[in-house]
N, C-alpha and C positions, 0 to 999 in steps of 0.2 A: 711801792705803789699798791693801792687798795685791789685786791683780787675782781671786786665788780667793776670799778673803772677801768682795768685793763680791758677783759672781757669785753668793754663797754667799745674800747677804743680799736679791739684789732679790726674788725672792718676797713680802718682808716689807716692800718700800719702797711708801709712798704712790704710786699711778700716777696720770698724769692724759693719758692716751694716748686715741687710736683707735680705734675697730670691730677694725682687723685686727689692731694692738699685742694687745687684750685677747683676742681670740682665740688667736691664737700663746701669749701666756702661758696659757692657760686648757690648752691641748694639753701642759704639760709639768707645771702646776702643781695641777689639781684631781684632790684624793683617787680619785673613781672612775674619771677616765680613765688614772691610774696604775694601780691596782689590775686595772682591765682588760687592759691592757699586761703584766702580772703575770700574769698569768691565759694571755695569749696564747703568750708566753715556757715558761711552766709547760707546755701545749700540744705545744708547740716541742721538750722537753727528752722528753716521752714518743716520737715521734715516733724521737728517735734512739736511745731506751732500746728501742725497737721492733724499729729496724734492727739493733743491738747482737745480735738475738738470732741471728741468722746465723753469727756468728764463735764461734769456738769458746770454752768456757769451760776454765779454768785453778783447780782445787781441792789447797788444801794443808790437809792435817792430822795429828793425832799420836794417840797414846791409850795408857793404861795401864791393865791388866788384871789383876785379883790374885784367885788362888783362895786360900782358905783352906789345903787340900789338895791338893799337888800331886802327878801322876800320873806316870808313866814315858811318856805321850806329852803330858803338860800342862803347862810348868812352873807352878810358882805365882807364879811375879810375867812378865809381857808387857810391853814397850815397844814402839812402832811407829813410825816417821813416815812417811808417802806425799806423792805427788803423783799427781793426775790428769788428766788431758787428756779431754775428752768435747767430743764434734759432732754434731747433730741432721743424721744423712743425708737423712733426710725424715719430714714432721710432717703429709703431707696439705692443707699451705697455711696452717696455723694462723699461720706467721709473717705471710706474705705477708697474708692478709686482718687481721694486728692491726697492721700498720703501717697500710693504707690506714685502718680503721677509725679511728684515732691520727690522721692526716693531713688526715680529716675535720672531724673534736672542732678538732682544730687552726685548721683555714677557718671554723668555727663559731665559736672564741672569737674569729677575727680580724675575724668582719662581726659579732658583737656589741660589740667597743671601738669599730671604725668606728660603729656603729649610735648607739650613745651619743655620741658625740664629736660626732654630727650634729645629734644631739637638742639637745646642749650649747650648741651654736653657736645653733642658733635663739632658746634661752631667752634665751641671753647678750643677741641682736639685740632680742628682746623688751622686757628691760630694760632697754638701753640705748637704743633708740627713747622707751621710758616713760618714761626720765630725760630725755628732750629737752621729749617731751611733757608734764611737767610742769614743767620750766622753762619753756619757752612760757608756761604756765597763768600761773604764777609770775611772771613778766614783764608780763602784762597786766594781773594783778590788782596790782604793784608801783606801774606806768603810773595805775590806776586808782586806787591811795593817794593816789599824790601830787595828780591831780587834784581828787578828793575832800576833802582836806587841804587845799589851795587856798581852795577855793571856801569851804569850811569857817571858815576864816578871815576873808573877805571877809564874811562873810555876818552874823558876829559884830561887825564894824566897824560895819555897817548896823543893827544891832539896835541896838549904843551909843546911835545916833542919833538910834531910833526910828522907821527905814525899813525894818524887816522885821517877824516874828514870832517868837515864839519855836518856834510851831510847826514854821517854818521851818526853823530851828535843828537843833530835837528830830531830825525827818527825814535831816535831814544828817547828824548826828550818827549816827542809826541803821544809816544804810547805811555809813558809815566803818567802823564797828566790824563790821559785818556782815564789810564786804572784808577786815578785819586777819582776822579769824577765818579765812575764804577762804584767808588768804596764808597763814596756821598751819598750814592742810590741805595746803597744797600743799609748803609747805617739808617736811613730816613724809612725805610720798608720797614725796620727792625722794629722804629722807634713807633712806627703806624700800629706795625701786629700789636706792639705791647699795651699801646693807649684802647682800642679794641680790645684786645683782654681783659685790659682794668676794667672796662666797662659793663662787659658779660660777667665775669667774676664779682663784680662790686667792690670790688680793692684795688688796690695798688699795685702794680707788679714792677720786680726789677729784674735778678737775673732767675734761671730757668734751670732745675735739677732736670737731670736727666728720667726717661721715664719712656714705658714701651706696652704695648699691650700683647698680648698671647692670641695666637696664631688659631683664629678660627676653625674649629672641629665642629661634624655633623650637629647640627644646633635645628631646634624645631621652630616651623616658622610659626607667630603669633600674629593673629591683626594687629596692625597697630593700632594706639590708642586714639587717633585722630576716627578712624574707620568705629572705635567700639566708642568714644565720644557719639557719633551720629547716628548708632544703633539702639542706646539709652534715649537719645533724643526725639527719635521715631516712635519708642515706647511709650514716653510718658506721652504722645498724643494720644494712641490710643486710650491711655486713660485718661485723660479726659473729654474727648470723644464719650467715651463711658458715664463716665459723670453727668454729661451733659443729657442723654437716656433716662436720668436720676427722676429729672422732672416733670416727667412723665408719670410718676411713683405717687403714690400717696405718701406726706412726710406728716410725722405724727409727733408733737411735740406736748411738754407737758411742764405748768411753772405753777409756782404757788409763793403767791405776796402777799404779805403781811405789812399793813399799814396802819399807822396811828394819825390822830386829825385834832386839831383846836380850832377855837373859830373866837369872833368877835363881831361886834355888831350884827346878834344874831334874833332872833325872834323868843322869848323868852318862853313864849307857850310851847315851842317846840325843843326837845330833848333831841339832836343829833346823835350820829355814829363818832362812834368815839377810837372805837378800834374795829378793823374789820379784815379777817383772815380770807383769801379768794383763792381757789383752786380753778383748773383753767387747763383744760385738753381740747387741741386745736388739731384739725388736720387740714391738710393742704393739698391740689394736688393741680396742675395746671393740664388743661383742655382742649386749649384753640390759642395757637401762634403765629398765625399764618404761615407756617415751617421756618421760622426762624430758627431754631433749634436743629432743626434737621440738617438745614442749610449749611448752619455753620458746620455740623459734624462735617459732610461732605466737603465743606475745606478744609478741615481737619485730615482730612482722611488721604488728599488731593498732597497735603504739602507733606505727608507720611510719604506716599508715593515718588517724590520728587526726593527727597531724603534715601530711599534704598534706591533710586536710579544713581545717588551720588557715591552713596557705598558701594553698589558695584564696579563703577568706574574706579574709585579708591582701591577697589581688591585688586582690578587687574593691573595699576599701576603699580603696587606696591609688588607684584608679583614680576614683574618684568623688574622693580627695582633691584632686586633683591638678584634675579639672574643675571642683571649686570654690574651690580656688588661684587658678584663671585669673578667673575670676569676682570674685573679692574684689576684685582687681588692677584690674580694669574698675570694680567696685562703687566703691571706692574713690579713683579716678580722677574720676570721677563725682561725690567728694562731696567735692575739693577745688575743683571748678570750682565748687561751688554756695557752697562754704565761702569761697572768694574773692570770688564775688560778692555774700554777703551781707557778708563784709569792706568791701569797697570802698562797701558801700549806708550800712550804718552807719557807717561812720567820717564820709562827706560829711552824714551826715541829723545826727550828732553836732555836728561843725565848724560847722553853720548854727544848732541847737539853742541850741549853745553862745550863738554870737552874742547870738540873739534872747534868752535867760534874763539875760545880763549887762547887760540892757536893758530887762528887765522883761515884752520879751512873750510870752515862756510864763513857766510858773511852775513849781518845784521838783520837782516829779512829772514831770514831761516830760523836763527835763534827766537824772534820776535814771533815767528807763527809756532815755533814748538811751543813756546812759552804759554802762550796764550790759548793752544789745544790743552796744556795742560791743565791751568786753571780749570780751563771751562768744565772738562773732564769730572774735576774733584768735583766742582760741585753742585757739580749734575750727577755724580753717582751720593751725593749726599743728599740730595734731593730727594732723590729716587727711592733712597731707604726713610725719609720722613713722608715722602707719600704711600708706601707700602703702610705705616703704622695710620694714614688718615681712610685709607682704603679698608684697613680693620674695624676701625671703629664704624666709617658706615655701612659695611654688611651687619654690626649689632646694632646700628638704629634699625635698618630697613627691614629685622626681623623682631624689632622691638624691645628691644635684650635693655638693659640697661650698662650703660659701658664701664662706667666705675668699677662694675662689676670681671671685669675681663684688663685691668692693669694688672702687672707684673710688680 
């Protein structure tokens, strides 16, 4: 197959990759972190249409003029063509402050892709811990069919015989099908996480390598980029708040056009312009606005205001986030050791249950509740180690880290 059409195709292939595979494709293949990127570029392009405005501009045009009645200084028919040259001497800074303003919007749209792309990452980790975690689920309760299944059958031998109940039977039967049911929920969870996946990634996903992140060390805290998004954005008011002071300035411009002329139906005793070079220094400067200008600055300045009330609510959010990041992390820590140890308690009170039921000395309710502690057990202590690894990754969002960065 031709190296560009594959290239062209894997977006579209079945993945069955990695934590960091999925990420990496998710940075090049999902709608809004393109679109963002688009947006940033878009950014990017004012920036130099800004700069642009410094160099001089270059005007060509023509025109044709017709009077009805032509005069002895008029002819009745005018043709023209020119060119003009014009350069802004000075504008008072309006250029100057609409670049930075430009340069701003620019840093703004750059820490909202970033912002998002981080957001992304987490979800992605979210859903892909989910999908472990309910394979786990999926796993024990599969472990618990077959046992179930087992016994199930044995127990029908016995009944043949005349050595059991039917009650017996019934109960077994009950919780079998209870588990099938169980394992439906979990396959259908499974099949949710992955479809979500595909959707955040922009691929296709099927099965899932294994994948883990590295265990948070003293890390410095950064704003996030949503908070330095609305810091850039508060700035370029100011500039043009500034700009807008501009017009107040004297702006001093200077063009010089060159024009050539034909005529027809003209007055024979008069010799017209035939060519005529015009130089042309204007100044400008505005007076009296009833403060429209003013005005506006001061809503300018009002919704600057209303932007650092929002950044500081942002700081202290993110700052309390980030304290109970740390927290979870412990929290969670915490409830794998307890998760392990109730593992390890039921599985042995299970294996002797076991024993003793295949023997007669307890009876079906006993075995059916060890069974079923056990399960739960597994996988909730597997749980509990896929949420310790989604508890990682959100202390590096909520200190802005990028997480890709921080897999094993």
């Amino acid at each position: 197959m031709n190296l560009k059409l594959l290239l062209f195709l894997v977006p579209a292939i079945v993945l069955g990759n990695d934590l960091k595979t999925l990420l990496d494709v998710a940075s090049s293949s999902n709608k809004l972190v393109l679109s963002k990127n688009l947006m940033e570029k878009s950014r990017a392009k004012n920036v130099e249409a800004a700069n642009s405005s410094y160099y001089p501009t270059i005007d060509l045009g023509a025109y044709y003029k017709r009077d009805d009645a032509p005069s002895p200084f008029q002819a009745g028919d005018v043709f023209s063509a020119y060119a003009k040259v014009g350069v802004d001497l000075y504008d008072g800074g309006k250029a100057s402050y609409s670049i930075k303003e430009n340069e701003a919007l620019r840093k703004a749209s750059q820490f909202d892709a970033s912002s998002y792309s981080k957001s992304l990452q987490l979800r992605i980790v979210e859903d892909f811990f989910g999908v472990k975690s309910a394979e786990a689920t999926l796993g024990a309760l599969s472990e618990a069919d077959a046992q179930l299944l087992a016994e199930l059958q044995r127990v029908k031998k016995f009944y043949e015989v005349g050595s059991t109940t039917q009650d017996e039977i019934d109960r077994l039967e009950a919780a079998y099908e209870n588990n099938r049911y169980s394992i439906s929920s979990a396959r259908y969870q499974i099949s949710s996480l992955k479809k979500s996946l595909s959707l955040k990634v922009g691929s296709k996903i099927s099965d899932l390598d294994q994948s883990s992140l590295r265990e948070p060390v003293a890390l410095d805290e950064e704003l996030s980029d949503e908070i330095l998004k609305l810091q850039a954005n508060a700035s370029s008011l100011d500039f043009v708040a500034k700009a807008l002071d501009s017009n107040y300035l004297p702006a001093l411009r200077l063009e010089d056009a060159y024009s050539v002329y034909g005529y027809s139906r003209k007055d024979p005793k008069v010799t017209p312009v035939n060519n005529q070079n015009e130089l042309m220094l204007t100044l400008n400067m505005r007076l009296f606005d009833m403060g429209a200008i003013s005005k506006r600055q001061e809503s300018l300045f009002l919704e600057k205001e209303a932007l650092l009330r929002e950044i500081e609510q942002f700081e202290e959010e993110q700052k309390s986030e980030v304290e109970l990041a740390l927290l979870k992390i412990e929290t969670v820590k915490a409830q794998i050791a307890s998760a392990k140890s109730s593992l390890d308690s039921s599985s042995g009170a299970y294996e002797t249950i076991m024993k003793k039921y295949s023997i007669g000395y307890v009876d079906y309710v006993t075995y059916l509740d060890a069974l079923t502690v056990k399960t739960q057990a597994k996988a909730q202590y597997e749980t509990a180690r896929n949420n310790l690894q989604i508890a990682y990754a959100t202390y590096y969002y909520r200190t802005n880290k990028d997480i890709k960065d921080f897999i094993k």
